[in-house]
N, C-alpha and C positions, 0 to 999 in steps of 0.2 A: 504493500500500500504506500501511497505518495499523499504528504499531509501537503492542501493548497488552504489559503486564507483569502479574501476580498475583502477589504472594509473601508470604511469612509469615516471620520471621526473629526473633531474640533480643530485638528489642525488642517485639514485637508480641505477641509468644504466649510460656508458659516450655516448659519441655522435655516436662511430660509430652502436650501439641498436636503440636509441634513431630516427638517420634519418630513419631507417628502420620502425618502427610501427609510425611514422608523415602522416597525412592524407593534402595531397594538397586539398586546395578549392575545386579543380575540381570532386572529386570522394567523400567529406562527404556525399553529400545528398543521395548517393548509399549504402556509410557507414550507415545509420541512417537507413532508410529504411529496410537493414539487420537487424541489429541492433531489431527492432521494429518488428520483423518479428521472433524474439525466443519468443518461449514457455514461458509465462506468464508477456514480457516485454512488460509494457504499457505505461512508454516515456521513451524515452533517450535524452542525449545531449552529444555532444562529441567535446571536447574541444583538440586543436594539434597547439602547438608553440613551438619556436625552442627548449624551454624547458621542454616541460612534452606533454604528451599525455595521456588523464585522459578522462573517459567513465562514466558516469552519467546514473544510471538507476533508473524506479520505478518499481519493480514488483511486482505481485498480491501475498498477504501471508497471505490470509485466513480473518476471520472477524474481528480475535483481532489485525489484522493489525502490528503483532510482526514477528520476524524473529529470530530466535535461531544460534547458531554457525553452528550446522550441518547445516542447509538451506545455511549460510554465505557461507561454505566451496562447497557446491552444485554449489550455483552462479557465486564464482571466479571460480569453475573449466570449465564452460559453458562459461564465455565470455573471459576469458583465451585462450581456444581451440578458440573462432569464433576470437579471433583477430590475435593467430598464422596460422590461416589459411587463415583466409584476406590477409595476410603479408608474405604468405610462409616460418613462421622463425618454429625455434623448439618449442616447449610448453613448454617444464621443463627449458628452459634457460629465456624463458618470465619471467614464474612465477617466478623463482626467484630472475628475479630484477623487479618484481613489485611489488606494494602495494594496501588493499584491506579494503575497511571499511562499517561499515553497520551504516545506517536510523542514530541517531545524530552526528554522528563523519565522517560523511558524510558532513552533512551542518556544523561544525564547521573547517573540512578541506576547505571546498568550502569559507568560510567566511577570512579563512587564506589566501588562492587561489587569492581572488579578493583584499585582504588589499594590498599583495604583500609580504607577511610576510613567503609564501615560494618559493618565487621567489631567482635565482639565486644574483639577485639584490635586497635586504630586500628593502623593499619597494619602487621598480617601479612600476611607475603610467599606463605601457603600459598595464598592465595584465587584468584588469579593462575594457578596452576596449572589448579585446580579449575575455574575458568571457562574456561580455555582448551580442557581436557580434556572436557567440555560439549558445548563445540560441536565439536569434533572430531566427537564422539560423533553429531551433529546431521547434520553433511557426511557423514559417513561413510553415514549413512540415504539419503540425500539429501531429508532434510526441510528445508535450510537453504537459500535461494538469497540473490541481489543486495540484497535490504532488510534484515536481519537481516543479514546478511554483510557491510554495512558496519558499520552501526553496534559489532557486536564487534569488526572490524580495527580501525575508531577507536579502541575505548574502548582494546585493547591498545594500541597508539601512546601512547597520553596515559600507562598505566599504567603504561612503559617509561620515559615522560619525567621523569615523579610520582616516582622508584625513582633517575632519573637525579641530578634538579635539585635534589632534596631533601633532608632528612635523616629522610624518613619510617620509613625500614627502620634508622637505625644501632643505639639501643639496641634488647638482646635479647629483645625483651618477645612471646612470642607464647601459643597456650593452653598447647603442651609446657614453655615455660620456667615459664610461671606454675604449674604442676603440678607442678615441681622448688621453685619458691622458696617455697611451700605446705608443701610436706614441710620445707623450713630452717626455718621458724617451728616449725612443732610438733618437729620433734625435735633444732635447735638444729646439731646436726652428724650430717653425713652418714653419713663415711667408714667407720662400724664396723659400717652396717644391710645389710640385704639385701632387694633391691631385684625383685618380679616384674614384667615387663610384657608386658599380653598384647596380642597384635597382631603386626602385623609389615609395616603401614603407616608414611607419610610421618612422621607424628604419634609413634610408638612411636622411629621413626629419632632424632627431635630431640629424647624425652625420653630415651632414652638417650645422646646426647650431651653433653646438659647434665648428668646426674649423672657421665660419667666426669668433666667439668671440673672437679664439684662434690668429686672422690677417691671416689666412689662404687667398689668394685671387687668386690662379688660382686652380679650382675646374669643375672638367668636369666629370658627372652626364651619363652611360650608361646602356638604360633599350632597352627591347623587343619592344620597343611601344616609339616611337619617342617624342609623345606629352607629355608622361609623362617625360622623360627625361627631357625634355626644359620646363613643368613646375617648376619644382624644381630647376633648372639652373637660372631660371626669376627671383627667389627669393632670388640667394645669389651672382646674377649677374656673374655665372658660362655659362660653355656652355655642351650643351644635345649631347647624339650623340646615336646611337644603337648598340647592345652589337657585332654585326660584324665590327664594327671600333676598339673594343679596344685594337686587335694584335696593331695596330697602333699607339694608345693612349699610350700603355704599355712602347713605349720607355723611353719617357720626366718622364712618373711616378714614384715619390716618396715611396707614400701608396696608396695601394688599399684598399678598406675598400668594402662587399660584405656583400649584405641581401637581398637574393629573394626567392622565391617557387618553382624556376627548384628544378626537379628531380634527377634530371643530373647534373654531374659539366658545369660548364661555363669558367673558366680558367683551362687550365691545364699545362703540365708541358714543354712540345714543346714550349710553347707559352713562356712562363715565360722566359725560358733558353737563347730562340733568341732572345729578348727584352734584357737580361742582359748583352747580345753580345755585343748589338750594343749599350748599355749603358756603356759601357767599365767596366762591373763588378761592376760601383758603386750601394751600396745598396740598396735595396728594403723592405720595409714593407708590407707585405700582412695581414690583419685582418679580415678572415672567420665566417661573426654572423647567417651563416644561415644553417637550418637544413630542409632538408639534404644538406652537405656541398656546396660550389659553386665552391670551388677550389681542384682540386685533393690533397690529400694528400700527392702524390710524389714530390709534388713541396718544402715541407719542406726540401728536401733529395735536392736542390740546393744550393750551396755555392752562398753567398752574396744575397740570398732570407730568408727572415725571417716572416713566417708563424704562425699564431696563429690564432686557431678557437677559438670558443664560450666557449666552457671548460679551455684554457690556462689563461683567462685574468681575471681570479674569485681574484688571489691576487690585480691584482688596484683595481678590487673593491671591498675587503675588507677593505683599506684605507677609501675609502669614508662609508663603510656601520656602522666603530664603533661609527660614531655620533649619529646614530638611533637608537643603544640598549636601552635608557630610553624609545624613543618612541616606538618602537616595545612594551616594557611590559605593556605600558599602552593600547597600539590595542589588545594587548591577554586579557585586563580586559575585552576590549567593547565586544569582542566577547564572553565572558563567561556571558559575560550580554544577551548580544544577544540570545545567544542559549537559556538560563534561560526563554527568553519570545519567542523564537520560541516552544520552547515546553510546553508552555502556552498555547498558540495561537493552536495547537494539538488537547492538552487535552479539550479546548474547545469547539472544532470543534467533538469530539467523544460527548461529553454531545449532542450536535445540536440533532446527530442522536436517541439518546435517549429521547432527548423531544421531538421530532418529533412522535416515537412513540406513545408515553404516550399520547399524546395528540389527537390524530388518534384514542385511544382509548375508551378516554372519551368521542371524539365527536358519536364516534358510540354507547357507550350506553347512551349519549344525544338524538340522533337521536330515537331510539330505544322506549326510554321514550315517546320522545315526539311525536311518534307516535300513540301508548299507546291513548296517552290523549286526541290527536284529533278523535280517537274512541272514546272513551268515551263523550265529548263532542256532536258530531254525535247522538248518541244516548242519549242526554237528560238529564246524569246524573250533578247530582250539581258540578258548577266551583269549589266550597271552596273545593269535596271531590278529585275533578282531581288533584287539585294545589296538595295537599297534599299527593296525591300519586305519583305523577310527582315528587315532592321533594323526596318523601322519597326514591323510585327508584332508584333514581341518587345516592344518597349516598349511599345506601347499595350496590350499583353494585362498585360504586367508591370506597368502603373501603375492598369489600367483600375478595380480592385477596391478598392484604397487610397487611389483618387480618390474615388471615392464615398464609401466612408468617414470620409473627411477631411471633406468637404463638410458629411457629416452630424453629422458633433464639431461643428462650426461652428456649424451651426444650432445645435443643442442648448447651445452656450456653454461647449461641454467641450474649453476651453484644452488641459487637461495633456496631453487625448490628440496635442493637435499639436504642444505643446514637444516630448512624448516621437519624435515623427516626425524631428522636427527635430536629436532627438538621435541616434535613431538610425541614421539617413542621413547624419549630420553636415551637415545646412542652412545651420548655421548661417552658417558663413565666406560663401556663396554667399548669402544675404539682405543681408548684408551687405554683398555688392560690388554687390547687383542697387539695394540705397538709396544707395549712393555710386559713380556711374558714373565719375566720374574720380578713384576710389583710384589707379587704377594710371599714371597721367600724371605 
């Protein structure tokens, strides 16, 4: 199997590419299934968050299990086309803000993917999740097997270790904190605003936690689904409402702060403008972290509305991210360690297939022999002359192949294949005694 990657993420494309090839919950498993349904792909995993959309595949590439650049160039143009057609976008605008890697620079991308190390936020911990929840998503199909299924056990191993050894995760820096420390610039102090957020995801969770840190305490939580609202409301002793209350909510508010999986905007720009009305024009904070957007973009184009999606707020958190460049270099060591013994773990698993042979082989001119001998037996002849022909059978059928072969390195002047003999057999001590007859005197 040949590991290929496609993906498109925050450095490659901005947001308004980016919402466009994001896969909702609701249609991956139709995505995968596609997916697993091209010509020679036999798993995939398909990873879609606000910041990358990246396609994990394994496909069949013959017995030496290698993959050459032309094949590489084959593959991005095949899942290229199936994901601009999924998507209805152009081809040649995809391809040019995406990126394309083959079998180890694959899993050492994937291992950067889960550390956090190319996340918009150098090491948040939410990515981790996301990737794990992926491939669940992938097993659970059963589009996922043994090639793809290592390389993501790996990368989680190293991701756990990156989290362990380092000091990658200790400051707070991730998009929900930088969404709270955004709103402290512009309005200097918290504690007296009123705060909506809609959603009632991971993301909604941790910015709600960081304004109650901040004394934040009138916080009203509106999602699709009521119970989830007023779960998350319970915890920071806010109040839940559903997202058809929030023309309403929108007066009294401060910031909005927005993370969900609509398709579709959720606030727009009517909405916004009447609220600022009847707010007498004082300010508003909007802060958009979900892709695809949840707030029209013409609401930027409001006087005394101040909108920033997911790509404006990369400077705050560039603030918090220069504390983690020592730890960042030391996760780039774990993972070059990492990869060092995923392709270990490989090259082993090819030996497997090989001894498997060999041994398949011997047993049958084992068998072979010792069929041999049970005739003979059968018919009366002496044990001592079976045993000995029984032995001797085995070894001449045993060496008779690798003589020849040997013979033939020889001629040909190809040394290594016989040191390699000599190593494998371990020869060597036995050359050894065979040049020096009285070592052992």
């Amino acid at each position: 199997m040949a590991l290929v990657l496609i993906g498109i993420n925050h450095t490659t494309a901005g947001i308004a590419l980016r919402e466009k090839v994001a896969f909702p919950p609701d249609v991956v498993a139709d995505a995968l299934r596609q997916l697993g349904g091209i010509a020679d792909v036999h798993e995939v995993v398909l990873v879609s968050t606000c910041n990358r959309t990246e396609i994990y595949l394994a496909f069949q590439a013959g017995d030496d299990a290698a993959i050459d650049n032309r094949e590489l160039v084959d593959r991005q143009q095949i899942i290229v086309s199936w994901l601009a057609d999924y998507h209805k976008l152009d081809v040649e605008e995809l391809a040019h803000n995406s990126y394309f890697f083959g079998n180890e620079d694959v899993v050492r991308h994937l291992m950067k993917v889960s550390c956090g190390l190319d996340s918009m936020v150098l090491g948040e911990p939410q990515i981790f999740g996301q990737i794990k929840s992926a491939y669940a998503v992938s097993k659970d199909l059963e589009v996922v097997g043994g090639s793809l299924g290592k390389a993501f056990q790996h990368a989680f191993t190293i991701a756990k270790e990156v989290r362990t050894d380092t000091a990658i995760g200790e400051n707070p820096v991730s998009v929900a904190y930088a969404a709270v420390a955004l709103a402290e610039r512009i309005f200097s102090k918290l504690n007296s605003l009123q705060v909506l957020l809609i959603g009632a995801g991971r993301t909604i969770e941790l910015v709600a936690k960081h304004l109650v840190e901040k004394g934040v305490q009138e916080i009203i939580v509106a999602n699709r689904t009521l119970d989830n609202a007023l779960d998350i409301a319970s915890r920071i002793n806010g109040h839940g409402v559903l997202l058809s209350d929030i023309p309403e909510k929108l007066i009294a508010t401060d910031i909005v702060v927005s993370s969900t999986n609509s398709q579709l905007p959720l606030l727009g720009k009517g909405s916004v403008e009447k609220a600022l009305k009847q707010r007498k024009h004082k300010p508003m904070l909007l802060v958009d972290l979900a892709v695809p957007r949840d707030i029209e973009e013409e609401v930027g184009e409001i006087a005394d509305a101040y909108l920033y999606s997911i790509d404006d707020i990369s400077d705050v958190i560039e603030d918090g991210v220069k504390s983690r460049a020592e730890a960042a270099a030391e996760a780039h060591s774990i993972i070059e360690r990492g990869i060092e013994e995923y392709l270990k773990q490989l090259r082993s698993l090819n030996a497997v297939a090989t001894l498997r042979a060999f041994r398949a082989k011997a047993e049958t001119i084992r068998d072979l022999e010792l069929e041999k001998a049970i005739k003979a037996l059968e018919n009366d002849e002496s044990p001592e002359e079976i045993l000995n022909s029984l032995a001797r059978g085995i070894t001449n059928k045993l060496t008779h192949t690798p003589s020849v072969q040997m013979k033939k390195a020889s001629a040909e002047g190809r040394n290594d294949l016989l040191e390699l003999t000599q190593e494998l057999f371990d020869l060597q001590e036995e050359n050894s005694k065979n040049d020096n007859p009285k070592s052992d005197s």
